[in-house]
Structures are given as structure tokens and as C-alpha cells.
C-alpha positions as CSV (number, residue, x, y, z in Angstrom):
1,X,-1.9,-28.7,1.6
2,X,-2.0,-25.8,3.6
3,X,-0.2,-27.8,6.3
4,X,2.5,-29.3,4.6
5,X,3.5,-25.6,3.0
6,X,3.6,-24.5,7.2
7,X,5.7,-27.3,8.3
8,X,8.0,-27.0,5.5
9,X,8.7,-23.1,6.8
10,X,9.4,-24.3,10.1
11,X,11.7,-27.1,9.2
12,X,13.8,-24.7,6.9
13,X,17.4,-24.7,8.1
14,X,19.2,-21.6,9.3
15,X,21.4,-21.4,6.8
16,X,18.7,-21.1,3.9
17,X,17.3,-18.1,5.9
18,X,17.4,-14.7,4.0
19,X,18.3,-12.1,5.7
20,X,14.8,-10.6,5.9
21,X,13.6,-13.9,6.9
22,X,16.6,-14.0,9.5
23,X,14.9,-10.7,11.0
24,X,11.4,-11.7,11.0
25,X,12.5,-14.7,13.1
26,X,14.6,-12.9,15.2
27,X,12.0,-10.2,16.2
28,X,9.3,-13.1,16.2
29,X,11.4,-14.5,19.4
30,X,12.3,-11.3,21.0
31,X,8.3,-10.4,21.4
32,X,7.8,-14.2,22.7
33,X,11.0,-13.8,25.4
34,X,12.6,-16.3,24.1
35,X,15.9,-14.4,23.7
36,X,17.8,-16.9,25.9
37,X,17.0,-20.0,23.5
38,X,19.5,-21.4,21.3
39,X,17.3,-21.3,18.3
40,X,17.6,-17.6,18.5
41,X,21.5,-17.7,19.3
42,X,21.9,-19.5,16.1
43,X,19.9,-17.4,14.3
44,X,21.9,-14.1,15.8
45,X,25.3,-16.0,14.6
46,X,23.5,-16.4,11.5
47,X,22.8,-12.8,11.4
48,X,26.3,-11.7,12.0
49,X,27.4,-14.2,9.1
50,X,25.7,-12.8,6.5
51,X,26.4,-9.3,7.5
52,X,30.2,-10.0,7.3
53,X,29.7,-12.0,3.9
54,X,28.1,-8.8,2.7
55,X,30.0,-6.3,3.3
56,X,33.8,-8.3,2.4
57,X,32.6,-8.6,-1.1
């Protein structure tokens, strides 16, 4: 069971990220060096998304 709970967090599309979860990801990939992927340009757009939504309400 253990596995399927694991492989249902990495599956979990951007856009269902919060935003903690957003910067746990983010900071995950910048200790790897993998700041030049486009997983972690998505998630940086993603970023910038949710900090406009927030602050326009």
C-alpha cells in the first residue's frame, strides 16, 4: 500500500500542487542540480501563478 500512496505523490499534476508543496519540490530540485530541467521550469511558472492569483484577490 505503501507504494501505491508514493506513486500517487509523484504522478500528482502541477496544478494540484499547494504552494507549500510547490516549494518543497522546488528546493528538492535545486539541492539535486536539476534547475535546468523542465519539470522545475514548470513548477517555477507554477510558482509565479499562484503568487499573482494571491495577491489580485
Amino acid at each position: 500500500m505503501a507504494e501505491t500512496k508514493d506513486a500517487a505523490k509523484k504522478n500528482k499534476k502541477i496544478n494540484r500542487f499547494t504552494a507549500d508543496e510547490l516549494q518543497k519540490k522546488i528546493e528538492e530540485l535545486e539541492k539535486s542540480d536539476a534547475t535546468k530541467s523542465h519539470y522545475y521550469r514548470q513548477l517555477q511558472v507554477r510558482r509565479k501563478e499562484l503568487q499573482n492569483t494571491s495577491t489580485s484577490k
